[in-house]
Chimera marker file (.cmm) of the C-alpha trace (Angstrom):
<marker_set name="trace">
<marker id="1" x="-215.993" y="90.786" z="86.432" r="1" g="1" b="0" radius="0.5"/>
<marker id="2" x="-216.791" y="90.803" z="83.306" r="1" g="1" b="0" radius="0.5"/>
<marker id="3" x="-214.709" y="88.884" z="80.267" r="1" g="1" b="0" radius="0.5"/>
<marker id="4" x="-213.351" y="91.318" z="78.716" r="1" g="1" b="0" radius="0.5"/>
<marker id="5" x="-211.594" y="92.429" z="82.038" r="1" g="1" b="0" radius="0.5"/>
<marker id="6" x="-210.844" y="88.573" z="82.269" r="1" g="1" b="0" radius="0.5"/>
<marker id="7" x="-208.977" y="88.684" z="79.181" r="1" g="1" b="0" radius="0.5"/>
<marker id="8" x="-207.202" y="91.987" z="79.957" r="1" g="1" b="0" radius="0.5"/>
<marker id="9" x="-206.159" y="90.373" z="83.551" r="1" g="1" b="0" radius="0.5"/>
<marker id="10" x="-204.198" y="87.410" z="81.418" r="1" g="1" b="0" radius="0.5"/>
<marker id="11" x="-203.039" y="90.083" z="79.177" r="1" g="1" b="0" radius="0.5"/>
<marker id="12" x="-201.640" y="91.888" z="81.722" r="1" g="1" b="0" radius="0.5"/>
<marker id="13" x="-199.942" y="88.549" z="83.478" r="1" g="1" b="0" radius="0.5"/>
<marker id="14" x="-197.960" y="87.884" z="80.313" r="1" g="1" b="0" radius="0.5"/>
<marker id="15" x="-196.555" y="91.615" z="80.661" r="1" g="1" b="0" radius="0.5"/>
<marker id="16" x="-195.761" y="91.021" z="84.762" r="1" g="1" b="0" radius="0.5"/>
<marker id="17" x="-191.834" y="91.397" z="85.079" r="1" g="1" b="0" radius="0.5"/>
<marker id="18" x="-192.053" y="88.102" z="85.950" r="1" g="1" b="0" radius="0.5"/>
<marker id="19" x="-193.289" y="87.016" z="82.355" r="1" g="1" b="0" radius="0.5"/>
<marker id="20" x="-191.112" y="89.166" z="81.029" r="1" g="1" b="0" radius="0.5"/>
<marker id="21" x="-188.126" y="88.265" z="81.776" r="1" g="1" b="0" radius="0.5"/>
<marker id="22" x="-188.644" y="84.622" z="81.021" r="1" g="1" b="0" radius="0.5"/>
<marker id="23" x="-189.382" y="85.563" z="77.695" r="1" g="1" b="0" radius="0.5"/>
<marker id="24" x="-185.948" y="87.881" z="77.399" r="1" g="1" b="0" radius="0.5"/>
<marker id="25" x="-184.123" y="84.191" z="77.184" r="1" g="1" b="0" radius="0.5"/>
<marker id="26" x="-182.805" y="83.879" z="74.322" r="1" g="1" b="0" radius="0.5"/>
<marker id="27" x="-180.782" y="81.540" z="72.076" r="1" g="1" b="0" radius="0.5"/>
<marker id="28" x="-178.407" y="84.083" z="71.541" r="1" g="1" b="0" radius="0.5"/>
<marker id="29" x="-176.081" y="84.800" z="74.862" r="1" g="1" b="0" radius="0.5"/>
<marker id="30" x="-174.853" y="88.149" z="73.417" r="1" g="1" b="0" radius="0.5"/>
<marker id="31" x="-178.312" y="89.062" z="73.036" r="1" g="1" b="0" radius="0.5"/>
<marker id="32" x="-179.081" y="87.846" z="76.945" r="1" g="1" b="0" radius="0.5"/>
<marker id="33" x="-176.246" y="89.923" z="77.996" r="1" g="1" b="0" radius="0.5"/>
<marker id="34" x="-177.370" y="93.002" z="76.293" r="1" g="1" b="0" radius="0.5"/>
<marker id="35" x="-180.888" y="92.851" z="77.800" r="1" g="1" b="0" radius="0.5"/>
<marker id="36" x="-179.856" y="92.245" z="81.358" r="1" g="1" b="0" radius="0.5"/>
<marker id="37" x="-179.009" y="95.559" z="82.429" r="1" g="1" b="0" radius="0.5"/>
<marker id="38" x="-181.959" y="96.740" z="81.102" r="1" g="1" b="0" radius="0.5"/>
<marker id="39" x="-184.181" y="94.134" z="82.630" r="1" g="1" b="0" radius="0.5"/>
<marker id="40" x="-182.424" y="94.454" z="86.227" r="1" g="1" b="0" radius="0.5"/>
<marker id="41" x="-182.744" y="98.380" z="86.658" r="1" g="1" b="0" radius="0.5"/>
<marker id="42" x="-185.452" y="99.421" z="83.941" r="1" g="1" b="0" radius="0.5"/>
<marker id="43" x="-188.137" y="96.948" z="83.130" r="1" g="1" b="0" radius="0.5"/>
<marker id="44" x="-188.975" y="97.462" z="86.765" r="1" g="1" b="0" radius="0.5"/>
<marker id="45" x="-190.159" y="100.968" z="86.480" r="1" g="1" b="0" radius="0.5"/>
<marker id="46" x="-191.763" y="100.355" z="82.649" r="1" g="1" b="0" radius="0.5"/>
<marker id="47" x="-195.398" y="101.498" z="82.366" r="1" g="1" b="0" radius="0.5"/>
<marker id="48" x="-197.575" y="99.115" z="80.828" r="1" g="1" b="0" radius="0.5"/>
<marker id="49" x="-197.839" y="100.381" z="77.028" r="1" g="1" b="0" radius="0.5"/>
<marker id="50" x="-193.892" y="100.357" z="76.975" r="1" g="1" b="0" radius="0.5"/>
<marker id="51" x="-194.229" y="96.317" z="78.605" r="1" g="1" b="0" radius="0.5"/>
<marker id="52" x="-196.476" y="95.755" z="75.665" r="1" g="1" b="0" radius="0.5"/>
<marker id="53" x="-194.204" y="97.310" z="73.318" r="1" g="1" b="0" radius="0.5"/>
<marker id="54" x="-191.200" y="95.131" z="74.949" r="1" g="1" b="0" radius="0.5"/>
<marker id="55" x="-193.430" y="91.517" z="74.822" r="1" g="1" b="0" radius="0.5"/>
<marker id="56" x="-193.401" y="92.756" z="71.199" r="1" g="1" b="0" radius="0.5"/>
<marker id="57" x="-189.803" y="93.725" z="70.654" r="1" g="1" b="0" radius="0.5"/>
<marker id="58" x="-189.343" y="90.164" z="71.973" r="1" g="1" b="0" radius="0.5"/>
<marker id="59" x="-191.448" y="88.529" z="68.831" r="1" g="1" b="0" radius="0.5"/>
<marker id="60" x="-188.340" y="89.618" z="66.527" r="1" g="1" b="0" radius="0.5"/>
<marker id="61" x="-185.565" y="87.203" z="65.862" r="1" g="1" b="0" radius="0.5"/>
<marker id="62" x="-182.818" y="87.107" z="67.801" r="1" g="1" b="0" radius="0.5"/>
<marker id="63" x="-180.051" y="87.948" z="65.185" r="1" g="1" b="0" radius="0.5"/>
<marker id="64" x="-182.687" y="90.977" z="63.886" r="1" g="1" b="0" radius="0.5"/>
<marker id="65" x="-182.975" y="92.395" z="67.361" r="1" g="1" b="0" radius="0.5"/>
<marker id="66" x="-179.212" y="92.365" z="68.921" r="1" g="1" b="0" radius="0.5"/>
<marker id="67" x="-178.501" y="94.123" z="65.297" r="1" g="1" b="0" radius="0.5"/>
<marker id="68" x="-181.200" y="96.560" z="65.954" r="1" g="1" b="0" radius="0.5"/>
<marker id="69" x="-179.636" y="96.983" z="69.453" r="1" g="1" b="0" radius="0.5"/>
<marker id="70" x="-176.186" y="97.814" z="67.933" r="1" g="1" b="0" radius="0.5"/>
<marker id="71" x="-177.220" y="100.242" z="65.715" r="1" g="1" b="0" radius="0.5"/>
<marker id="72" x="-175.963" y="97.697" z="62.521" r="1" g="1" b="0" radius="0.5"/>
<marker id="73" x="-179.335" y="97.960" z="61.052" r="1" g="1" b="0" radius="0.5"/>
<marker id="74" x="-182.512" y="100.387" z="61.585" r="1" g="1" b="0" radius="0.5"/>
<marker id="75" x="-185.761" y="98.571" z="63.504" r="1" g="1" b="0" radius="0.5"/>
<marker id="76" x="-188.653" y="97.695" z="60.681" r="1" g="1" b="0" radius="0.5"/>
<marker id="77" x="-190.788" y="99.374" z="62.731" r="1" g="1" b="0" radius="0.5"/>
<marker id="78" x="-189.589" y="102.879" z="64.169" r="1" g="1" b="0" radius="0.5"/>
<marker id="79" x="-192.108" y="102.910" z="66.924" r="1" g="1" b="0" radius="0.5"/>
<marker id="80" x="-189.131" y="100.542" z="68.441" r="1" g="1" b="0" radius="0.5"/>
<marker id="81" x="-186.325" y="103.494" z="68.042" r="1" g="1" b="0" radius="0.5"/>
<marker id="82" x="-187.264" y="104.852" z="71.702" r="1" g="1" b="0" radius="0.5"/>
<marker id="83" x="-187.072" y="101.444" z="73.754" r="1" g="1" b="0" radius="0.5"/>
<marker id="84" x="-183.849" y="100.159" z="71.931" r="1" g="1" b="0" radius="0.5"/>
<marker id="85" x="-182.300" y="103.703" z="72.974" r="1" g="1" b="0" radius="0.5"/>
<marker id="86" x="-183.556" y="102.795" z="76.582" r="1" g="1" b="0" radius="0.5"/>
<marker id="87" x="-181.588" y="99.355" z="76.144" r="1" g="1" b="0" radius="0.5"/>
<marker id="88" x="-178.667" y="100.431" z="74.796" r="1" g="1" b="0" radius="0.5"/>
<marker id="89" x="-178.527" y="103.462" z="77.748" r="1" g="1" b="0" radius="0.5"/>
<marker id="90" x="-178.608" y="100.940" z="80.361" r="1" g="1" b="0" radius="0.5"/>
<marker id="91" x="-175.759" y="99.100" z="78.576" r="1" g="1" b="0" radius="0.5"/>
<marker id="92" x="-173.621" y="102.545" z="78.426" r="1" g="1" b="0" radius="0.5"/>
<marker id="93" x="-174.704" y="103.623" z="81.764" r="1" g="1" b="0" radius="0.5"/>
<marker id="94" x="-174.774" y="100.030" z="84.259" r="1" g="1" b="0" radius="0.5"/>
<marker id="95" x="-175.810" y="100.981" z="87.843" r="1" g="1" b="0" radius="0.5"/>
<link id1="1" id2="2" r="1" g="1" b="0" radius="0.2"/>
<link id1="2" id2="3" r="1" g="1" b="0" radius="0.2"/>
<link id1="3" id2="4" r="1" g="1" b="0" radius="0.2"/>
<link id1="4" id2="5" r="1" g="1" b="0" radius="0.2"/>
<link id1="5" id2="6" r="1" g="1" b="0" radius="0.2"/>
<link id1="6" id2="7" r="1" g="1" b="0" radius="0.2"/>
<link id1="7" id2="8" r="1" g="1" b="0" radius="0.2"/>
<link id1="8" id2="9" r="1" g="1" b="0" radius="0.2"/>
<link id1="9" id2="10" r="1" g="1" b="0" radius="0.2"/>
<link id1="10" id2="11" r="1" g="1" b="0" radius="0.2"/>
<link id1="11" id2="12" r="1" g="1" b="0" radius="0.2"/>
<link id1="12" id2="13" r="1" g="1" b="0" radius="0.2"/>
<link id1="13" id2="14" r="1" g="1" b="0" radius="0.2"/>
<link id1="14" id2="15" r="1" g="1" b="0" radius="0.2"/>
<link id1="15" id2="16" r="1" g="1" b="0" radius="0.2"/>
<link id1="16" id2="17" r="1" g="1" b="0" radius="0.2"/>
<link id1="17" id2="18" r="1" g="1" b="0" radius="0.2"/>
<link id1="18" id2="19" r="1" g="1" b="0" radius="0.2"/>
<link id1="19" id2="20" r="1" g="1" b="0" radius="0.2"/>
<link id1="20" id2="21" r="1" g="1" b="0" radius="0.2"/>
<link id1="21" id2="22" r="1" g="1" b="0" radius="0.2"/>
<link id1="22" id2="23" r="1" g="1" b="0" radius="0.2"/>
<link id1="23" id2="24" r="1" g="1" b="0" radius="0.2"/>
<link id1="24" id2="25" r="1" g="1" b="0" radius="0.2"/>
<link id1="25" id2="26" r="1" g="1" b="0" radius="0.2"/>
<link id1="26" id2="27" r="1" g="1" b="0" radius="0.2"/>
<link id1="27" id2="28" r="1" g="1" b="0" radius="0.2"/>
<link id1="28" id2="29" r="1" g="1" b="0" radius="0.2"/>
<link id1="29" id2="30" r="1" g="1" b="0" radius="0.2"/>
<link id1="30" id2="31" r="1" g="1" b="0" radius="0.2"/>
<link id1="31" id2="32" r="1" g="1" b="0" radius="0.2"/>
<link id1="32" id2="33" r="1" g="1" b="0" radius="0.2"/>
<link id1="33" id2="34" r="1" g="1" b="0" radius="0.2"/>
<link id1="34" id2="35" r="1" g="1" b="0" radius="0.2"/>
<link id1="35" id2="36" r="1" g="1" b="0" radius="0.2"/>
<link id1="36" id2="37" r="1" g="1" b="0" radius="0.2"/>
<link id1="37" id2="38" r="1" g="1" b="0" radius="0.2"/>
<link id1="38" id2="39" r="1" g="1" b="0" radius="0.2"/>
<link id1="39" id2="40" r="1" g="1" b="0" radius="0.2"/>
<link id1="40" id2="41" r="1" g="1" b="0" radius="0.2"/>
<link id1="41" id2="42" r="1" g="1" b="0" radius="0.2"/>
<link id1="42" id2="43" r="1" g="1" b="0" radius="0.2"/>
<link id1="43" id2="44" r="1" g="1" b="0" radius="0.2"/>
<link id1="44" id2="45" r="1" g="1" b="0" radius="0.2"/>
<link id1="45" id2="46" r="1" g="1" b="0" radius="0.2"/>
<link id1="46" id2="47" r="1" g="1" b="0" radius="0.2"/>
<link id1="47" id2="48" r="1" g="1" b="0" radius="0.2"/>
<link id1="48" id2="49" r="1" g="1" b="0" radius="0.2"/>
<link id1="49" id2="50" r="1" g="1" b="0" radius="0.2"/>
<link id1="50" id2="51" r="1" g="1" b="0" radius="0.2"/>
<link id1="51" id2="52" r="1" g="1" b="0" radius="0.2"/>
<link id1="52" id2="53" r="1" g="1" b="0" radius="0.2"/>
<link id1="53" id2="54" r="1" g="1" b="0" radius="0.2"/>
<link id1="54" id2="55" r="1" g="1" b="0" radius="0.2"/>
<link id1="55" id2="56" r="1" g="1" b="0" radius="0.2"/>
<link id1="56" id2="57" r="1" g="1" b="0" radius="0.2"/>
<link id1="57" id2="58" r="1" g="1" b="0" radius="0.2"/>
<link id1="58" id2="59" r="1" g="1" b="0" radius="0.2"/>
<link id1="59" id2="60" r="1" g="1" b="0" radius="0.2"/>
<link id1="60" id2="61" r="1" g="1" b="0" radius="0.2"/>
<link id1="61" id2="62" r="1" g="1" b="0" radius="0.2"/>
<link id1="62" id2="63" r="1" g="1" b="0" radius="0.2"/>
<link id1="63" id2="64" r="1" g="1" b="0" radius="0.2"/>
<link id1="64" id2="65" r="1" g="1" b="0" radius="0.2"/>
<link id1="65" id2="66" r="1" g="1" b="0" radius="0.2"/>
<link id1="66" id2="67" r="1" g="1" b="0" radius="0.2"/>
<link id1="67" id2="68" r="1" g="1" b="0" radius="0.2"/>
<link id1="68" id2="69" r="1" g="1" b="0" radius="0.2"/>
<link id1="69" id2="70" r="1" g="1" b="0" radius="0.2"/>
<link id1="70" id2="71" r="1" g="1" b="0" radius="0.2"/>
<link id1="71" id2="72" r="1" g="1" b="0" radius="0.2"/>
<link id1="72" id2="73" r="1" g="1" b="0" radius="0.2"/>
<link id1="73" id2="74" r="1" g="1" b="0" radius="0.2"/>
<link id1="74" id2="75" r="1" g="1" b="0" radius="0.2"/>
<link id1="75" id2="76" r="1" g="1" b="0" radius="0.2"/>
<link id1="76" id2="77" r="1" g="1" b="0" radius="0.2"/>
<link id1="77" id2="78" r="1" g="1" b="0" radius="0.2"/>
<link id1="78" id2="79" r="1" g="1" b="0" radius="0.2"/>
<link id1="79" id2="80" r="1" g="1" b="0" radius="0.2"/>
<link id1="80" id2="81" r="1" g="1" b="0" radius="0.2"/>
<link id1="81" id2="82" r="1" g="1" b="0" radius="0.2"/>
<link id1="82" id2="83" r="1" g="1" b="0" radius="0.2"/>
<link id1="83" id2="84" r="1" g="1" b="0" radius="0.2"/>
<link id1="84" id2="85" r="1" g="1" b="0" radius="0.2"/>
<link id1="85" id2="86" r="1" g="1" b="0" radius="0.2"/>
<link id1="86" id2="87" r="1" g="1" b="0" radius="0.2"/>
<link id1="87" id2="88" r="1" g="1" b="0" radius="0.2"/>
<link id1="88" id2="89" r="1" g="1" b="0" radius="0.2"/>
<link id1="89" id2="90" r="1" g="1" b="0" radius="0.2"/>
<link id1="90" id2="91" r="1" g="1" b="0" radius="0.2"/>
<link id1="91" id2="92" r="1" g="1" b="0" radius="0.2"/>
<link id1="92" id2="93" r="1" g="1" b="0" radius="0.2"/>
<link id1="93" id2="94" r="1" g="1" b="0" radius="0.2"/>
<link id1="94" id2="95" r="1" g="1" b="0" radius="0.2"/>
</marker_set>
């Protein structure tokens, strides 16, 4: 093995649904609430570049990212636009 596959191995532990969800805690319980349905029947099924692009969804403050999630304001970013829809899709649409 060599280290660069021994630094995309830990990489790829801190995107295991596992990981994941640990990190979707938040300080804000509206926000937990939000993310739940999402986490319980999507994150499952998430490839790994859209797991990366959730561990960095996470990075953004709370308050920023339940506002992004309710449409109040636009994402900084619109590579998020995609994944929020995802979110807010398993909040219209629980299972």
């Amino acid at each position: 093995m060599s280290v660069s596959d021994a630094f995309e191995s830990d990489a790829d532990r801190t995107l295991s649904e596992a990981a994941l969800r640990w990190r979707s805690r938040r300080g804000l319980l509206e926000l937990e609430l939000v993310l739940k349905p999402f986490l319980d029947h999507c994150l499952p099924g998430l490839d790994l570049a859209n797991r990366r692009q959730y561990a960095a969804l996470l990075e953004v403050d709370d308050c920023d990212l339940y506002d992004w999630i309710q449409e109040r304001s636009p994402p900084e970013d619109p590579v998020f636009l995609p994944l929020l829809e995802v979110i807010r899709e398993a909040n219209r649409h629980p299972r």
